[in-house]
SEVO-630505 format. One record per residue (C-alpha): x, y, z; residue in one letter. Coordinates in Angstrom, 3 decimals, decimal comma, m for minus. Layout:
BEGIN
<pt c1="X" c2="Y" c3="Z" residu="A"/>
...
This chain:
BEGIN
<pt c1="23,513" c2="m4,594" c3="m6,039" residu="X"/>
<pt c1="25,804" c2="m2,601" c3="m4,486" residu="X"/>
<pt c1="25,300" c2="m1,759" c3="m0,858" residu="X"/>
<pt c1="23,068" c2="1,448" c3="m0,323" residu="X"/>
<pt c1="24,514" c2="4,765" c3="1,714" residu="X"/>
<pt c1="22,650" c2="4,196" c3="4,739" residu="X"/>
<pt c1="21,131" c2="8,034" c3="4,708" residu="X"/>
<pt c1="19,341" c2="7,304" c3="1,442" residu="X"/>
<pt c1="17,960" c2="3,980" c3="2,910" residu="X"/>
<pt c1="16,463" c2="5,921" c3="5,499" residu="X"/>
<pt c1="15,139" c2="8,469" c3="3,576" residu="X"/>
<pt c1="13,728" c2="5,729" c3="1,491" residu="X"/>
<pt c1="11,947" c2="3,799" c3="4,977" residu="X"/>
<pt c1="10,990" c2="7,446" c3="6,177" residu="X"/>
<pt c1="9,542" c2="8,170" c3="2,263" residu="X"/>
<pt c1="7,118" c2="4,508" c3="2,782" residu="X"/>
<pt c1="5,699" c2="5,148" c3="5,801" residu="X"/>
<pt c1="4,820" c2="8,689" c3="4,796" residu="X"/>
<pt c1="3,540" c2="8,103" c3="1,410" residu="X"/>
<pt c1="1,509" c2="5,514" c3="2,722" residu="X"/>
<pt c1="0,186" c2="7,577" c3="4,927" residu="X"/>
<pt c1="m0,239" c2="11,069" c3="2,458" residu="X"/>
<pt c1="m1,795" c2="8,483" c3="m0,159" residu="X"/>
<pt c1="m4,399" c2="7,653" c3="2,715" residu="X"/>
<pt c1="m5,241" c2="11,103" c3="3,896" residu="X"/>
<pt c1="m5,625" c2="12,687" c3="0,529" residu="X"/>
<pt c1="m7,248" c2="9,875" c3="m0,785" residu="X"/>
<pt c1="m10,199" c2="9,360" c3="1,733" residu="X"/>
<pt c1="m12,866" c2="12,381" c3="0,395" residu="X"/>
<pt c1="m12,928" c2="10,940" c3="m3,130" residu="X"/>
<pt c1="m12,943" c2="7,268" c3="m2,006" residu="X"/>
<pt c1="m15,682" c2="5,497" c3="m3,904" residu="X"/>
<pt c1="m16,768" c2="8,388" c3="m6,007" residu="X"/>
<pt c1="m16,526" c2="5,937" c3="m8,765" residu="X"/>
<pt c1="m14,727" c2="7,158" c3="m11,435" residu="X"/>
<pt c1="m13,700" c2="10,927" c3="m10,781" residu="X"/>
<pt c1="m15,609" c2="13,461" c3="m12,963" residu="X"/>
<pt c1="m13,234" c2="15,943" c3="m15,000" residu="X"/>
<pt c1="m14,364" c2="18,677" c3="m12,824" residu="X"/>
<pt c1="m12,867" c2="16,472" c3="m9,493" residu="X"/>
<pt c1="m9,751" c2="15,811" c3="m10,973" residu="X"/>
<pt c1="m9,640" c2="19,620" c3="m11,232" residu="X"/>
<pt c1="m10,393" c2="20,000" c3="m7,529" residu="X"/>
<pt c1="m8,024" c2="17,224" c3="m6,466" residu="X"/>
<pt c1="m5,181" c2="19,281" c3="m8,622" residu="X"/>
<pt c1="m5,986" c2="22,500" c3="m7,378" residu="X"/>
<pt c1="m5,961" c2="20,526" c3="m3,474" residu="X"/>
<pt c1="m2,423" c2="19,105" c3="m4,156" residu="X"/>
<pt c1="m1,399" c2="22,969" c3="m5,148" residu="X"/>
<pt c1="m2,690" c2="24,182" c3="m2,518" residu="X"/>
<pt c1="m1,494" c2="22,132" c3="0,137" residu="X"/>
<pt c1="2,411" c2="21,702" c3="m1,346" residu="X"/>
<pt c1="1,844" c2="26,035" c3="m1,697" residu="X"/>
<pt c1="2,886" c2="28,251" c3="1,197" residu="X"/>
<pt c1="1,366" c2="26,844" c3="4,949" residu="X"/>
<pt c1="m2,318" c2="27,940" c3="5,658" residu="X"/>
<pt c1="m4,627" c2="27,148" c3="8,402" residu="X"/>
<pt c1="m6,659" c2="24,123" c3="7,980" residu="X"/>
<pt c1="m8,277" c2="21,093" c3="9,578" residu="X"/>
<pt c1="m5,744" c2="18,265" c3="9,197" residu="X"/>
<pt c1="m6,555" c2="15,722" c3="6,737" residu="X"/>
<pt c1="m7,677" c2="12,154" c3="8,900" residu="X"/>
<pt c1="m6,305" c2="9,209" c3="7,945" residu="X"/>
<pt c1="m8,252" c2="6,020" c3="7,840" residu="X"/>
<pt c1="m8,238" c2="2,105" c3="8,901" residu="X"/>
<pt c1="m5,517" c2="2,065" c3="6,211" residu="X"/>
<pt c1="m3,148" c2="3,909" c3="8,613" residu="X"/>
<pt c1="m4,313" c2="3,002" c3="11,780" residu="X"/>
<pt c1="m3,554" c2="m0,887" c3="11,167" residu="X"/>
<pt c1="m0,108" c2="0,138" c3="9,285" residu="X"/>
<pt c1="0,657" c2="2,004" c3="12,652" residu="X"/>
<pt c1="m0,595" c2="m0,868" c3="14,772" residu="X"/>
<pt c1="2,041" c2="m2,763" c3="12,361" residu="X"/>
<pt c1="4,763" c2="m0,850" c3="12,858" residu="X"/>
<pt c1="4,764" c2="m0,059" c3="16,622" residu="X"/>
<pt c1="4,837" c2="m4,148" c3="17,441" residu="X"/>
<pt c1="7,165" c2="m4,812" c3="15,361" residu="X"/>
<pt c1="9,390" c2="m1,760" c3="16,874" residu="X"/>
<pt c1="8,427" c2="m2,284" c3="20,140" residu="X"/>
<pt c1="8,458" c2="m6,521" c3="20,149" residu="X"/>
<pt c1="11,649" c2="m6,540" c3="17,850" residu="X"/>
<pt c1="9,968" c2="m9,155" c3="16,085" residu="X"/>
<pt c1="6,450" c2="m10,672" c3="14,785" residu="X"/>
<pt c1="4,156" c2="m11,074" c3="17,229" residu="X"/>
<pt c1="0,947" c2="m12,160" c3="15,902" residu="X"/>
<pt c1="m1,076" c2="m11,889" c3="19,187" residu="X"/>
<pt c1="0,528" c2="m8,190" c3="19,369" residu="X"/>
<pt c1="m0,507" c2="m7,447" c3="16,386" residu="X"/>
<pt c1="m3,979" c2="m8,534" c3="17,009" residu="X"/>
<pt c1="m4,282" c2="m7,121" c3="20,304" residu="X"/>
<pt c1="m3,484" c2="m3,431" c3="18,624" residu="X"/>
<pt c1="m5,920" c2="m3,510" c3="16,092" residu="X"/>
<pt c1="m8,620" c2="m4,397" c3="17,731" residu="X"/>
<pt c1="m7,761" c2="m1,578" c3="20,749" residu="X"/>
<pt c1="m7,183" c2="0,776" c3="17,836" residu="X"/>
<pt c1="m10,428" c2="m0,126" c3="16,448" residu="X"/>
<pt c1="m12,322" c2="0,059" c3="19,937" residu="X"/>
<pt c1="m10,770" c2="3,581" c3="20,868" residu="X"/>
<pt c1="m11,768" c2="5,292" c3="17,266" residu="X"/>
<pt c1="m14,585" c2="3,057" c3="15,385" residu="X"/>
<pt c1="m15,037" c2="6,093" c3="12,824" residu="X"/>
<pt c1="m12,007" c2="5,689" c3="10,480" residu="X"/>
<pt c1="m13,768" c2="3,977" c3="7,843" residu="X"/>
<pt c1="m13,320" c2="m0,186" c3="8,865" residu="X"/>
<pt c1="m15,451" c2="m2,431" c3="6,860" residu="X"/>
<pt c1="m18,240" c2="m4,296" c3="8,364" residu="X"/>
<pt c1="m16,277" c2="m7,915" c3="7,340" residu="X"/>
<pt c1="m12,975" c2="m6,666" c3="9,657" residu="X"/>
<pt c1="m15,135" c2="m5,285" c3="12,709" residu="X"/>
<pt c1="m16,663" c2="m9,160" c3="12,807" residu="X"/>
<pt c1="m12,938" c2="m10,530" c3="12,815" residu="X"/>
<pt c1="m12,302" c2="m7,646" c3="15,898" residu="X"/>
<pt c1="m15,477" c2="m8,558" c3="17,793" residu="X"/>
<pt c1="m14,427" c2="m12,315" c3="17,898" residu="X"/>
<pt c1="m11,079" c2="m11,890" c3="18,146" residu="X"/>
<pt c1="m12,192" c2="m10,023" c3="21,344" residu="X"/>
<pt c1="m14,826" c2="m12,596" c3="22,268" residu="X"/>
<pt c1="m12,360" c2="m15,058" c3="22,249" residu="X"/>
<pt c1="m9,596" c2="m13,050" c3="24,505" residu="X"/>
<pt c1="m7,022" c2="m13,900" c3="21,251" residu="X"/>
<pt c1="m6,645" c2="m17,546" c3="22,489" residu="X"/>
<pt c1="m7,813" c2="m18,274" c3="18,607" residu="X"/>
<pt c1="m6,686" c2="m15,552" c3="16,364" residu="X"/>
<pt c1="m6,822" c2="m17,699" c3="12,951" residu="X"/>
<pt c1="m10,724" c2="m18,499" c3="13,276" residu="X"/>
<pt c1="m12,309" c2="m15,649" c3="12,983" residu="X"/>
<pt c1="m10,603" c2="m14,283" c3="9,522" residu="X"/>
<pt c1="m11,359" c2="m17,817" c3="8,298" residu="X"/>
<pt c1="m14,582" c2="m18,416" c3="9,162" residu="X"/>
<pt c1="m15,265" c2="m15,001" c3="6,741" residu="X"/>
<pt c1="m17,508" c2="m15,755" c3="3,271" residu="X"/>
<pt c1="m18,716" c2="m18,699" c3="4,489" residu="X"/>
<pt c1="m15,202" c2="m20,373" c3="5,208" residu="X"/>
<pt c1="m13,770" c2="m18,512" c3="2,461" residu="X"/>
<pt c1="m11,840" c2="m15,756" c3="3,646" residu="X"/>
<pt c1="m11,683" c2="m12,589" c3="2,575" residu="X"/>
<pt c1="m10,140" c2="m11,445" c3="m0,574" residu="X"/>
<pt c1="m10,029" c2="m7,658" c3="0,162" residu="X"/>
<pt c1="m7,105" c2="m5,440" c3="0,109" residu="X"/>
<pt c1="m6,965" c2="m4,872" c3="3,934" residu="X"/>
<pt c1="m3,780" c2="m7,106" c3="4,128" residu="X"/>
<pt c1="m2,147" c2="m4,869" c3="1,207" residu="X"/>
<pt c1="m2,943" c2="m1,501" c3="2,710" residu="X"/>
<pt c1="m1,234" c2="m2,386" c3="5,916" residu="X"/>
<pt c1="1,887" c2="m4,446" c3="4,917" residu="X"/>
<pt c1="4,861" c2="m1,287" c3="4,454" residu="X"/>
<pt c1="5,947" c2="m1,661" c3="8,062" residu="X"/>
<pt c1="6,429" c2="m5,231" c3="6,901" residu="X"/>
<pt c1="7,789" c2="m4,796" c3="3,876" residu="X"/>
<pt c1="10,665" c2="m2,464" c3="5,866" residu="X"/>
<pt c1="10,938" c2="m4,708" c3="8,869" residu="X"/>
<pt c1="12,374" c2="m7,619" c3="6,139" residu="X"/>
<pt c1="14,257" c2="m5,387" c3="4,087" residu="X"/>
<pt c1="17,097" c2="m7,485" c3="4,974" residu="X"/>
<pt c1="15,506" c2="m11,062" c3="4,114" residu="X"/>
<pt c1="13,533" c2="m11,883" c3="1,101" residu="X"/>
<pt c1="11,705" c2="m15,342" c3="2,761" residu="X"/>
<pt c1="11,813" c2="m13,990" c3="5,624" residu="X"/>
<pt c1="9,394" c2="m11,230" c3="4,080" residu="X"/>
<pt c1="7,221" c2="m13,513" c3="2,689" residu="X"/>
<pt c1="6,528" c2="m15,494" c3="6,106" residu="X"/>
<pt c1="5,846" c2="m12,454" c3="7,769" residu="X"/>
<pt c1="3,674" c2="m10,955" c3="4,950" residu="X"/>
<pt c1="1,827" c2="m14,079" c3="5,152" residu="X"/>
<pt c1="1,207" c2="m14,555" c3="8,845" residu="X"/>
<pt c1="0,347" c2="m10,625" c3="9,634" residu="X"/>
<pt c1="m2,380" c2="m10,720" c3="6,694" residu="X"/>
<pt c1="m4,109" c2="m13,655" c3="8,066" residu="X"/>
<pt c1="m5,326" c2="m12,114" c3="11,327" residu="X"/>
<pt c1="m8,056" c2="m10,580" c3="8,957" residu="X"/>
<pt c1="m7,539" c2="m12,318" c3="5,323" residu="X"/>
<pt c1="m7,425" c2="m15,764" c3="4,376" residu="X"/>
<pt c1="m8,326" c2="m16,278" c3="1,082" residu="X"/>
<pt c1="m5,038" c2="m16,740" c3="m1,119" residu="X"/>
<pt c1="m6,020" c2="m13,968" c3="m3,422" residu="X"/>
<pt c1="m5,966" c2="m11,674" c3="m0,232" residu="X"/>
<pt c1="m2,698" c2="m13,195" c3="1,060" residu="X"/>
<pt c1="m1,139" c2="m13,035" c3="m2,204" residu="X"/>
<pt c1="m2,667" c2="m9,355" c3="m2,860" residu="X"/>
<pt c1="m0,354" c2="m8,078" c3="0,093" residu="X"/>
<pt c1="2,470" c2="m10,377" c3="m0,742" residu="X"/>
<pt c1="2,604" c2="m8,442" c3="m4,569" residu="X"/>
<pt c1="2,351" c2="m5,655" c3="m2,848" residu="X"/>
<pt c1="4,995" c2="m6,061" c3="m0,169" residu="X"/>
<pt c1="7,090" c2="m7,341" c3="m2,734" residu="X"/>
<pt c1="6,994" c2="m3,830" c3="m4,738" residu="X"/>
<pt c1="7,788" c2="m1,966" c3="m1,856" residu="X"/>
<pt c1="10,737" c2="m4,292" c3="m1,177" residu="X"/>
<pt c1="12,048" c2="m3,938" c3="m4,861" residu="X"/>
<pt c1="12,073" c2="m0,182" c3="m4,736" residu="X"/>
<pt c1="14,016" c2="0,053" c3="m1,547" residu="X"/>
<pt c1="16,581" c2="m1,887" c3="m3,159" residu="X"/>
<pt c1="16,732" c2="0,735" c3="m6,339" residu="X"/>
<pt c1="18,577" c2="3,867" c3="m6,995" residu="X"/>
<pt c1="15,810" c2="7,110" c3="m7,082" residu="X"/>
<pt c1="19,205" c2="8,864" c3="m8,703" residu="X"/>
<pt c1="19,170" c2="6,205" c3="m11,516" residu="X"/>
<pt c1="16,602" c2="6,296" c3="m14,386" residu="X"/>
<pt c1="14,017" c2="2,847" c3="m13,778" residu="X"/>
<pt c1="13,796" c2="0,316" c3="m15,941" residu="X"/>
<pt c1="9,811" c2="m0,309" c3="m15,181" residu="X"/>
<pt c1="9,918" c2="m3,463" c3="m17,725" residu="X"/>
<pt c1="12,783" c2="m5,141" c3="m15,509" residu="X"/>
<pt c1="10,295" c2="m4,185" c3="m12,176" residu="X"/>
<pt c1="7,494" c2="m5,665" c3="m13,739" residu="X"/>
<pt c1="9,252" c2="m8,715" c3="m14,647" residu="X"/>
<pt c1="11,376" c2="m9,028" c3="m11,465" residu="X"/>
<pt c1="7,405" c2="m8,760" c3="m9,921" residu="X"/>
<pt c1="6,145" c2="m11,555" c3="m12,750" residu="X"/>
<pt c1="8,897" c2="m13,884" c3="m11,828" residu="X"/>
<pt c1="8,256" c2="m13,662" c3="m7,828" residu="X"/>
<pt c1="4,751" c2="m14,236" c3="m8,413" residu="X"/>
<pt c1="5,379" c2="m16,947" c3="m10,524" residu="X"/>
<pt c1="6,592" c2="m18,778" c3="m7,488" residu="X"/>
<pt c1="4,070" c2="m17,914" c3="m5,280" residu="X"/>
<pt c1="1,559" c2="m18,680" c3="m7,231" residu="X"/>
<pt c1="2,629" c2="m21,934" c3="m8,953" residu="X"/>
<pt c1="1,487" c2="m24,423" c3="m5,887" residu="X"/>
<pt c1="m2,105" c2="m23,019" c3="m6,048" residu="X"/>
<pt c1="m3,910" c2="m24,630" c3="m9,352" residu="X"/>
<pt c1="m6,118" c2="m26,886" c3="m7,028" residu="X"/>
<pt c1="m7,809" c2="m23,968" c3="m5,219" residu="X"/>
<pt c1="m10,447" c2="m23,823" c3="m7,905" residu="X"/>
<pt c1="m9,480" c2="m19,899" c3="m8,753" residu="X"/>
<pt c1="m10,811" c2="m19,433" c3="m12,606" residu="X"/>
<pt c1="m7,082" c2="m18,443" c3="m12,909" residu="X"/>
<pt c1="m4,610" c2="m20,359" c3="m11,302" residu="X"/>
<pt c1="m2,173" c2="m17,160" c3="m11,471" residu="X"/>
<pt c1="m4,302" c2="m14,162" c3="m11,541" residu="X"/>
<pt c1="m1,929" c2="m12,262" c3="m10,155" residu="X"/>
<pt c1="1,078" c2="m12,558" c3="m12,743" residu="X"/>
<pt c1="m1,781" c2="m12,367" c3="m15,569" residu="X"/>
<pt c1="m2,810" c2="m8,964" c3="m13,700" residu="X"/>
<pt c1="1,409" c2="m8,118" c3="m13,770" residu="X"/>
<pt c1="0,954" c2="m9,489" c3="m18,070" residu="X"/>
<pt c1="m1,734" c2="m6,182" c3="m18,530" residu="X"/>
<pt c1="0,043" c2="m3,751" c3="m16,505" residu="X"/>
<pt c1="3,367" c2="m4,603" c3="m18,722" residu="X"/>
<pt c1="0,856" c2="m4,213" c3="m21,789" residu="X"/>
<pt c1="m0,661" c2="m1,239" c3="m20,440" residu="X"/>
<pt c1="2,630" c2="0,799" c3="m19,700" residu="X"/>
<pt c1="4,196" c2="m0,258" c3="m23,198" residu="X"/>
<pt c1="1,647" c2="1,853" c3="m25,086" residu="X"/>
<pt c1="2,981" c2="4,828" c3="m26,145" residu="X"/>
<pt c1="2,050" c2="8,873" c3="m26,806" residu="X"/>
<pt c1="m0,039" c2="9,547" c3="m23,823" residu="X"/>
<pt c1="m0,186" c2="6,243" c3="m22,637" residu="X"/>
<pt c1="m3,848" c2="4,199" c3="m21,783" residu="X"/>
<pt c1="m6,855" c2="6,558" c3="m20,891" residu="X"/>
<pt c1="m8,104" c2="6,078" c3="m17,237" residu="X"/>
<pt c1="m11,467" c2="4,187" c3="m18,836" residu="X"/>
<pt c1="m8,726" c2="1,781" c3="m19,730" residu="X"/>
<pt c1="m7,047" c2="1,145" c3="m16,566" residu="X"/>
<pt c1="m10,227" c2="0,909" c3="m14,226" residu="X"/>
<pt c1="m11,332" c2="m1,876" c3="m16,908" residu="X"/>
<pt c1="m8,050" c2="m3,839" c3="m17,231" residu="X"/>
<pt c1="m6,766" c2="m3,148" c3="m13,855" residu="X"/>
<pt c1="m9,602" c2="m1,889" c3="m11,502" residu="X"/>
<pt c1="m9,757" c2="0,103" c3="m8,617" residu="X"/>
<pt c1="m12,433" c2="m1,957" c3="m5,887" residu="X"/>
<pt c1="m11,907" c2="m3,148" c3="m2,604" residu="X"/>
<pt c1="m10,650" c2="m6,551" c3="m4,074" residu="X"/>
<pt c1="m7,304" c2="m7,286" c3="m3,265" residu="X"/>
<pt c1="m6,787" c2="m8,392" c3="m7,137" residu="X"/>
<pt c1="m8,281" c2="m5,275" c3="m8,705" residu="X"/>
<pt c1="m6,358" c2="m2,995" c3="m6,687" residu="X"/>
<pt c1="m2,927" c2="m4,125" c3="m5,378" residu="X"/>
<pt c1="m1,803" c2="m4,123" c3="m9,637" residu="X"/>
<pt c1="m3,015" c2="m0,819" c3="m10,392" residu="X"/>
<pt c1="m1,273" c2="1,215" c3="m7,101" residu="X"/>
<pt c1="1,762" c2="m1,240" c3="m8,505" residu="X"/>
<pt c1="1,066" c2="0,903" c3="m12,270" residu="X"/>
<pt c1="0,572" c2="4,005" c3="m11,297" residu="X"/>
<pt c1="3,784" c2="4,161" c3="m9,295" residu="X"/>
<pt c1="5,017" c2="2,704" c3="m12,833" residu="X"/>
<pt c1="3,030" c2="4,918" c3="m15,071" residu="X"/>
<pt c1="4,229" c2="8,156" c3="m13,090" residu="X"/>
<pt c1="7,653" c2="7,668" c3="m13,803" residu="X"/>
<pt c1="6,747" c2="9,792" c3="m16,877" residu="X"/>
<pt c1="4,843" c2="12,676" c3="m17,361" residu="X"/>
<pt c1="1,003" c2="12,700" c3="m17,239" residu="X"/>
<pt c1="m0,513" c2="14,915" c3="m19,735" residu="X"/>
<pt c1="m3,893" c2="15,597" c3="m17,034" residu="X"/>
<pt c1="m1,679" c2="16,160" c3="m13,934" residu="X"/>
<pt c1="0,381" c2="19,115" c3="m13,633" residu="X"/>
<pt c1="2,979" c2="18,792" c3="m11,772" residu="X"/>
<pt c1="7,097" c2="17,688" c3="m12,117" residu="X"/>
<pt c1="7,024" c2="15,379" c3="m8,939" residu="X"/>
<pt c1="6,806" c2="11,536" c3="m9,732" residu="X"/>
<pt c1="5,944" c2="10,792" c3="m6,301" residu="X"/>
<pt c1="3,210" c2="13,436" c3="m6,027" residu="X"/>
<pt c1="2,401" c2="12,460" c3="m9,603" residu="X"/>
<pt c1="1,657" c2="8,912" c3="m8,369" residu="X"/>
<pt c1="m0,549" c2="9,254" c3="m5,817" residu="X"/>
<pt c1="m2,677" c2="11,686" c3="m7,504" residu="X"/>
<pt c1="m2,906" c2="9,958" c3="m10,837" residu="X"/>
<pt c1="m3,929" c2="7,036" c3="m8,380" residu="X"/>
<pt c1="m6,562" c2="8,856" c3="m6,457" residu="X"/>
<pt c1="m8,043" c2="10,201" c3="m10,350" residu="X"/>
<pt c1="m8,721" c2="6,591" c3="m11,170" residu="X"/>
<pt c1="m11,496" c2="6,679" c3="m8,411" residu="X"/>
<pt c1="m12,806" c2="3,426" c3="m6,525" residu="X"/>
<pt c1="m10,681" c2="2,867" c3="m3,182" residu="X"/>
<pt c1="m8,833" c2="5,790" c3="m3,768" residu="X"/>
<pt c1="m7,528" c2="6,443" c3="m0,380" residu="X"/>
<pt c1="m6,365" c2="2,668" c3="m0,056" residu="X"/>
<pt c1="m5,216" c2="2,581" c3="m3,474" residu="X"/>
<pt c1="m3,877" c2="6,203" c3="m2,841" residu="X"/>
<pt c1="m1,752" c2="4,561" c3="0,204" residu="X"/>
<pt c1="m0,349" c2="1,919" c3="m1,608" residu="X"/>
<pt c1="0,851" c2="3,384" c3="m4,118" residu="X"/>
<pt c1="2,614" c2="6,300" c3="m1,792" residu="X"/>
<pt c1="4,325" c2="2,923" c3="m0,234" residu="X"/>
<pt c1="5,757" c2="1,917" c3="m3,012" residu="X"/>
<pt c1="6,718" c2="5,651" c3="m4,602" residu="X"/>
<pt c1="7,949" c2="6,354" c3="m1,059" residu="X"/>
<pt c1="10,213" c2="3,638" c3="m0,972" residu="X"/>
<pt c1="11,725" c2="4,107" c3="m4,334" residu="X"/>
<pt c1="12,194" c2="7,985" c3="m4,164" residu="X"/>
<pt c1="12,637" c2="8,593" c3="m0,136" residu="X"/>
<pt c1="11,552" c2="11,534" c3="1,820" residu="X"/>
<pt c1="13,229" c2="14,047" c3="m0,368" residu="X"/>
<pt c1="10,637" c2="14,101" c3="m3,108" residu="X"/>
<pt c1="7,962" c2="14,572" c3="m0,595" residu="X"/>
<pt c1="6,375" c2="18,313" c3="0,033" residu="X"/>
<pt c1="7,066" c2="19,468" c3="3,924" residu="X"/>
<pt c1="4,101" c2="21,576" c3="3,422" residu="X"/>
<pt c1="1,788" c2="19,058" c3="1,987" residu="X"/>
<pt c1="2,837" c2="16,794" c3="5,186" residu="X"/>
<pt c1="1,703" c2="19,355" c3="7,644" residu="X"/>
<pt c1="m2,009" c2="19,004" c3="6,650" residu="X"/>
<pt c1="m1,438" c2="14,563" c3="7,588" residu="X"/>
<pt c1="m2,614" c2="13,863" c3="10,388" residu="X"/>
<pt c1="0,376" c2="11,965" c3="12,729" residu="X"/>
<pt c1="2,742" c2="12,544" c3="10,141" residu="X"/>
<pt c1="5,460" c2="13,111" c3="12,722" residu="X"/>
<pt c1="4,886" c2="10,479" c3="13,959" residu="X"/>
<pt c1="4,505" c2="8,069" c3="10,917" residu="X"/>
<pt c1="8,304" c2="9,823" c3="10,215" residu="X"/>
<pt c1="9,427" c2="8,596" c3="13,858" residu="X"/>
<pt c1="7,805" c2="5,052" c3="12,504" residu="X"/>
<pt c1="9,712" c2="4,859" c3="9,935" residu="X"/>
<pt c1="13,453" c2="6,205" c3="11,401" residu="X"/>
<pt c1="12,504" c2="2,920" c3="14,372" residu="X"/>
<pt c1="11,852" c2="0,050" c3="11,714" residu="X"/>
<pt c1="15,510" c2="1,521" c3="10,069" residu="X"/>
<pt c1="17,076" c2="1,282" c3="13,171" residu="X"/>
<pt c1="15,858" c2="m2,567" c3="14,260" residu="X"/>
<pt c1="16,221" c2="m3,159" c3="10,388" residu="X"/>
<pt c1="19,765" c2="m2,968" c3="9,762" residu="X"/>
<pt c1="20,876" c2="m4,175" c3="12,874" residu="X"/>
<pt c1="19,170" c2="m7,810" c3="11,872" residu="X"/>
């Protein structure tokens, strides 16, 4: 590909860490509501109206874990110039310590608590020693892995490394490591695309089939009912998005795809609805693919604000900052400084 004008690539690192973060705030009222009535996808319309409309005084929307580990993420790796595990570790569990109430689960507060027990002499235990030596499969890894995903933008095994070693501070099972691997790898793929050009979402899906084909080749002997459940998960969404007239009803995609805590039923469908918004969606009014996205993603219910996030990671990536409302940013909390985030991990990004 030919090499990117520099302003759009930091639009595009700017439109991540912000869409990531708007996917998060917006998300977090309706998170497991289940599947959203008709009546809440009304209010969640009439909310994104509302706040992309002309500025009005309101509490700021609060992010959640989601965006306080992505931060933690982002200012080590801006502030270390590289990954430092122990960094990392150290900043979660601070950030965790300083504001308990942003929604952590009960599994990642353990891995804090011993990770502080310990004094992070032994950060790999305590994530392993999860489900009864299992590890967790959750998508805590996937929600937090943009800063990542920028950081490598330069080196595709170099991004996989990294992905691997930041997610297993709290995840070890593979599906979890290889949940924010997929998803690192989307966000990666639409920095290196054209938002000017139309996408060809079969040749993403593919290009997505054909990396996970590699990861997950080496893991038949792990006793998984699927030895690629990933790139079978990749097969439906390809399926899914091929149908045409209105494309698959929402029952549909929470069946095929899912939209739990579960790294597997999660990562795949924030990777379609990015996909499926590249078209119009007959039940969401609006012409903006990138707000499209993360509101089609928070009407499929479940996780919505960490399936919300990921899915603004990915979106943000491909389109950049321009398709994303000014107004609707001034009701995210630390969206300034999420920008400020993503301008930093440009800056140590290019000059690598």
């Amino acid at each position: 590909m030919a090499k990117m004008d520099l302003s759009l690539l930091k639009s595009k690192f700017r439109g991540s860490m912000l869409g990531a973060l708007i996917g998060d705030c917006i998300g977090s009222p309706y998170d497991n509501e289940g599947q959203l009535t008709h009546g809440t996808k009304l209010v969640l319309q009439k909310s994104f109206d509302k706040l992309e409309g002309p500025i009005f005084k309101a509490p700021v929307m609060q992010f959640t874990d989601d965006s306080a580990m992505t931060y933690s993420v982002a200012k080590s790796l801006i502030e270390q110039k590289e990954l430092d595990i122990i960094d990392i570790a150290k900043r979660f569990v601070k950030s965790y310590y300083e504001e308990p109430n942003r929604g952590y689960g009960m599994g990642v507060v353990t891995v804090f608590q011993k990770l502080r027990g310990n004094k992070f002499i032994d950060i790999e235990s305590p994530a392993k020693e999860q489900f009864n030596g299992q590890g967790s499969w959750g998508n805590g890894g996937a929600m937090r892995i943009a800063p990542i995903a920028l950081f490598s933008y330069q080196n595709y095994d170099k991004l996989l490394d990294t992905v691997r070693k930041v997610t297993q501070i709290t995840h070890t099972h593979k599906i979890g490591i290889d949940g924010a691997i997929l998803q690192a790898i989307a966000i990666y793929q639409s920095l290196h695309l054209n938002p000017n050009e139309e996408l060809n979402v079969i040749n993403f899906i593919d290009d997505l089939i054909n990396k996970m084909d590699q990861i997950e080749k080496d893991e038949e002997g792990l006793g998984l009912s699927e030895p690629q459940p990933y790139k079978i998960q990749l097969g439906i969404i390809k399926s899914l998005i091929s149908e045409n007239n209105e494309g698959p009803h929402d029952e549909k995609v929470i069946q095929k795809l899912g939209n739990s805590v579960a790294a597997l039923y999660s990562v795949p469908t924030a990777i379609f609805c990015f996909l499926r918004a590249q078209k119009p969606i007959i039940a969401i009014q609006t012409e903006n693919p990138f707000r499209r996205a993360i509101q089609y993603a928070i009407s499929l219910g479940g996780d919505t604000d960490t399936i919300g996030s990921m899915t603004g990671a990915i979106a943000g990536a491909f389109y950049g900052e321009e398709k994303i409302s000014n107004n609707l940013l001034q009701h995210c909390e630390a969206s300034e400084e999420f920008k400020v985030l993503g301008d930093k991990l440009f800056e140590i990004s290019i000059a690598q």
